[in-house]
C-alpha positions in Angstrom: 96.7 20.0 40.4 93.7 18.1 40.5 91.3 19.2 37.8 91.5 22.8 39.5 90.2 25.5 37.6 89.3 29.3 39.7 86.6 31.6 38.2 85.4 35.3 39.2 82.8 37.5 38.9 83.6 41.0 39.1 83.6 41.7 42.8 87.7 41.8 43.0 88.8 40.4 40.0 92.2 41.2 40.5 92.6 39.4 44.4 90.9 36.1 41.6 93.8 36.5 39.5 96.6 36.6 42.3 95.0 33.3 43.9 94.9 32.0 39.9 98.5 33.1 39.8 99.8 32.1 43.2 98.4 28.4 42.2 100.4 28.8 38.7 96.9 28.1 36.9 95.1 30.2 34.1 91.8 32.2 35.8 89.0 30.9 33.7 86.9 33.1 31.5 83.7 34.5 32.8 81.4 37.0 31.0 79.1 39.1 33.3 76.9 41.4 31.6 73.7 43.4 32.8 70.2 43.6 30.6 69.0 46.9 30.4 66.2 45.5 32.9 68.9 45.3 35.8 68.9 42.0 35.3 72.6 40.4 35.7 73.5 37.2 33.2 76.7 35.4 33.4 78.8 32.6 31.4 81.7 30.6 32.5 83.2 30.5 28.5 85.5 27.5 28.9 85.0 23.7 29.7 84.7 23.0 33.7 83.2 19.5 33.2 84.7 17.1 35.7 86.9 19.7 37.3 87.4 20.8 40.9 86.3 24.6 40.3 86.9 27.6 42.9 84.6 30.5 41.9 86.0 33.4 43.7 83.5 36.4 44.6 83.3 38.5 47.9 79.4 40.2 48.3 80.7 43.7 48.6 79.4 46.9 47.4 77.3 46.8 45.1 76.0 44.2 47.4 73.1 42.7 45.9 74.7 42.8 42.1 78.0 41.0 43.5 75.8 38.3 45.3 73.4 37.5 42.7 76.8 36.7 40.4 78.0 34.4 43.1 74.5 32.9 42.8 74.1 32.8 39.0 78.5 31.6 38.5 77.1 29.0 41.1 74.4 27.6 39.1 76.5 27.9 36.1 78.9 25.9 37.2 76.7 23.0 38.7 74.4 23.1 35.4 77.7 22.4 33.4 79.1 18.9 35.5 82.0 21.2 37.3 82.6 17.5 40.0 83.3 19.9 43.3 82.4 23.2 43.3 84.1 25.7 46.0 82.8 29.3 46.7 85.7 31.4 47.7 84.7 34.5 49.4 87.0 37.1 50.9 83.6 39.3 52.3 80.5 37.3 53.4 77.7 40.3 52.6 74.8 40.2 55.4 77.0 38.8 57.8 76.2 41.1 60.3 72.3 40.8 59.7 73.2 37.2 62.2 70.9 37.3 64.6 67.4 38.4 65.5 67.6 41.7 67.0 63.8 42.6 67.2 60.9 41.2 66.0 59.5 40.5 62.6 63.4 41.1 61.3 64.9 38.0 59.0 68.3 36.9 60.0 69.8 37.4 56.5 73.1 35.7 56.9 71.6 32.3 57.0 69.3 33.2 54.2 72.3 34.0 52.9 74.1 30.8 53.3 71.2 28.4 52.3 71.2 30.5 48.9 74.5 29.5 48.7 74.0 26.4 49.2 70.8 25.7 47.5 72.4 27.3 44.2 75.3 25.1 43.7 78.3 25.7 46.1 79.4 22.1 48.1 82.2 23.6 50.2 82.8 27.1 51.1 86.1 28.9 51.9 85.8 32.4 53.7 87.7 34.9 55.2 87.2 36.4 58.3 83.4 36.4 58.7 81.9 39.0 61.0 80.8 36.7 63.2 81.9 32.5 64.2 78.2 31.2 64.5 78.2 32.3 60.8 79.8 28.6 59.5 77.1 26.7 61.5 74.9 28.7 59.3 76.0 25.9 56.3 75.1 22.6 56.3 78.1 22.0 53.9 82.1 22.1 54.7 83.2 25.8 55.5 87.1 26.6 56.1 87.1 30.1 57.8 90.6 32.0 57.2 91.7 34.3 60.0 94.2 37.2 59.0 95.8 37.4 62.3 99.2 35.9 60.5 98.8 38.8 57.5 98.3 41.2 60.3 101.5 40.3 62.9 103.4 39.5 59.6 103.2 43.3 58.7 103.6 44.7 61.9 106.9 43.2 62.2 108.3 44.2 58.8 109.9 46.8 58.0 107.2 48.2 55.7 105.4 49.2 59.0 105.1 52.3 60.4 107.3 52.6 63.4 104.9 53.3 65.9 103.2 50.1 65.3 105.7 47.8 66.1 104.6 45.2 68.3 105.8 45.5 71.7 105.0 46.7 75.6 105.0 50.3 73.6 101.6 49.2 71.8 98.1 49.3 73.3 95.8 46.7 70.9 92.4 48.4 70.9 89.2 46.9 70.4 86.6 49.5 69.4 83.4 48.1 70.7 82.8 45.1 72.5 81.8 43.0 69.5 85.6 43.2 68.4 86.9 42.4 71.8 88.0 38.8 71.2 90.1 39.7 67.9 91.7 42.3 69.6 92.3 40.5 72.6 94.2 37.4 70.6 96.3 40.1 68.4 97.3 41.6 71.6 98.1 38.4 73.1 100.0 37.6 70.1 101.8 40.8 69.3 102.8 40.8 73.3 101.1 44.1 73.8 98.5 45.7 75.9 95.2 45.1 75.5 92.6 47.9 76.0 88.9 48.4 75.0 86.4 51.0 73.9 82.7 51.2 74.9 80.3 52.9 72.8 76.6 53.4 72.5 75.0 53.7 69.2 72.6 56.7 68.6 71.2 55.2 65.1 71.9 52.8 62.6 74.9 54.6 61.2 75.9 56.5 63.9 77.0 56.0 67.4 79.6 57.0 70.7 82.6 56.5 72.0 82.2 56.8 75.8 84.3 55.0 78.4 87.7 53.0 78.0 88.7 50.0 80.0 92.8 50.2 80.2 95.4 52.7 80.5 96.7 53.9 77.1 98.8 56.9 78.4 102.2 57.5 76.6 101.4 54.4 74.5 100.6 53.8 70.8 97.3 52.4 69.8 96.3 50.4 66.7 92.6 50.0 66.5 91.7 46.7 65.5 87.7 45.2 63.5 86.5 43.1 61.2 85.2 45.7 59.0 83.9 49.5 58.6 81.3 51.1 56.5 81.6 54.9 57.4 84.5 54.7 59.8 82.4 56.2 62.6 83.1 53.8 65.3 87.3 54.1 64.3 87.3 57.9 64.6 85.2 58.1 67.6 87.4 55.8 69.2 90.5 57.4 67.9 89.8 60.7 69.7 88.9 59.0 72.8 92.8 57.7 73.3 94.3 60.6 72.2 92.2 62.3 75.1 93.2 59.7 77.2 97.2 60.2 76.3 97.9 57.9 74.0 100.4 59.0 71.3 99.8 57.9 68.1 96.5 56.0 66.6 96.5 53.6 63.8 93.7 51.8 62.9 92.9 48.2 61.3 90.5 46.4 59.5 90.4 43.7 57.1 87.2 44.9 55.2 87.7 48.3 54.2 84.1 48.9 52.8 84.8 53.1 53.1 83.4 55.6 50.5 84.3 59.0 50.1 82.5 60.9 52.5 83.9 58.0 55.1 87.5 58.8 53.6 86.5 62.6 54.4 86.1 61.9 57.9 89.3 59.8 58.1 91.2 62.4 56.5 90.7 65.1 59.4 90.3 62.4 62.1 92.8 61.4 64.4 93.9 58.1 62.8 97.1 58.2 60.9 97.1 55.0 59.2 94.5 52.4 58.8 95.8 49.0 57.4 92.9 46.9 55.6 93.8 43.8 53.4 92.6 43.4 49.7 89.6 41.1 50.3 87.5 44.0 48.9 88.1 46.9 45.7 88.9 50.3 47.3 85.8 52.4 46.5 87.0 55.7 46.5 91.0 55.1 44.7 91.6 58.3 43.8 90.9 60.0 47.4 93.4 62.0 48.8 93.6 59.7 52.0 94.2 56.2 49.7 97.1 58.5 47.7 99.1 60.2 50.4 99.8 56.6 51.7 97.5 57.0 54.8 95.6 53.7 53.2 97.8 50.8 53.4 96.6 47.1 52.1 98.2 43.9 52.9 96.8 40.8 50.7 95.5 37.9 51.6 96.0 36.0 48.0 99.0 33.9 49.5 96.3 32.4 52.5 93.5 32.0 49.9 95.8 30.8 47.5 97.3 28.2 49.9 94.0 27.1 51.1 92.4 26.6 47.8 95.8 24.4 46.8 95.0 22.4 49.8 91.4 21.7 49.3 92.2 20.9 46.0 95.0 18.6 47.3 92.9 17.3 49.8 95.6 17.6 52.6 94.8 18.9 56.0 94.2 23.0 56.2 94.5 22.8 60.3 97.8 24.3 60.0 96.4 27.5 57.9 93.6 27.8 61.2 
């Protein structure tokens, strides 16, 4: 390796130390601590001069906490002659604040990215942003990961649940027209039907399932998003196909940003599985939905951890796209 050396804050420490591991280097030391102000301070406790550093840090919940350590591990870094200076992050926080909506709004992602940007980083490597038009929101190198791979992978083992085998049997669902594309290409992909959901939303948190376009009678469905915060738009959807005939419902997102009372709503929904990867910490680990084995997480430390080896190697990542 290069010079590489791979920090972390403490927004999935544990996803940092596969990627460390799959890469057969040490994770460096970090201390985070808060004052009792609120304020966070950080210190990257080993030697990064000259190296080619990763800081690894998704901007989930606690949003703004995890974010302002990417910012400060950032500045760190920069302040202490790290040569390159990568910012790995499995969740982009704000990404769906990316466009404006209405007026006098910001459009936080970009605000976002020139932080980013402006407090150190010289390359990014994410995974699955919420939206494409995200990237161009960097004016420095940005290698997007997909899990599509981590997702067909798993449907075709035999750690699967049986009714989500790919196949003419499964109907790919996208909940809402905003996931329509990344349904459409697991469908295609999978060799199974493609349906969608329309929905309308009643508030910021809340909306409708109302119409679907597709047949899904006598088939199984798997759900398929970027990400869900209360699960709303999954079990609304959900109960739509199975009052439209279809079977079974599984669900799938690679964020899985659900509390408890969201795990509440899952538990007497109609979903009986929802697969997620391990880009984020489970917030609620001891709920009786994560525990029966209704919860099931796939990781994405191999992808990240082959990326980062190729950045670091400088060879071509085209073939990870």
């Amino acid at each position: 390796m290069n010079d590489l050396k791979i920090v972390t804050g403490t927004g999935n420490k544990k996803l940092a130390e596969c990627i460390a591991q799959y890469n057969q280097v040490p994770l460096v030391g970090a201390t985070v601590e808060r004052f009792p102000d609120g304020e966070t301070r950080v210190q990257i406790d080993e030697n990064v001069r000259g190296s080619d550093l990763f800081i690894v840090q998704p901007t989930c919940p606690p949003a703004n906490d995890n974010l302002m350590e990417l910012l400060l591990l950032l500045d760190a870094a920069k302040r202490s002659s790290a040569r390159r200076i990568t910012a790995v992050i499995p969740y982009y926080g704000y990404g769906r604040q990316d466009r404006k909506e209405s007026s006098r709004v910001p459009i936080s992602a970009k605000l976002v990215a020139n932080m980013i940007t402006e407090a150190g980083a010289q390359r990014v490597l994410a995974f699955e942003l919420h939206t494409q038009q995200i990237v161009g929101f960097f004016d420095i190198p940005v290698d997007h990961m997909l899990p599509s791979a981590i997702l067909l992978d798993f449907l075709c083992s035999e750690k699967a649940p049986r009714f989500l085998r790919p196949g003419e049997s499964l109907a790919v669902v996208s909940p809402d027209e905003g996931a329509m594309k990344r349904a459409f290409k697991i469908a295609e992909k999978a060799k199974s039907y493609f349906v969608m959901v329309t929905k309308k939303r009643k508030s910021p948190t809340e909306t409708e399932a109302t119409h679907i376009v597709g047949d899904v009678t006598g088939k199984n469905a798997l759900l398929v998003d970027d990400l869900s915060l209360t699960a709303g738009t999954l079990i609304n959807a959900a109960a739509l196909l199975k009052q439209r005939g279809a079977k079974q419902v599984g669900a799938y997102v690679t964020h899985c940003l659900l509390d408890e009372r969201a795990f509440d709503r899952l538990a007497e929904s109609s979903i009986d599985v929802l697969l997620t990867t391990d880009s984020v910490p489970v917030l609620a680990p001891n709920h009786q939905f994560v525990s029966s084995g209704r919860l099931v997480r796939m990781t994405c430390a191999p992808l990240l951890g082959e990326a980062v080896r190729r950045i670091n190697a400088e060879a071509s990542m085209s073939g990870l796209f």
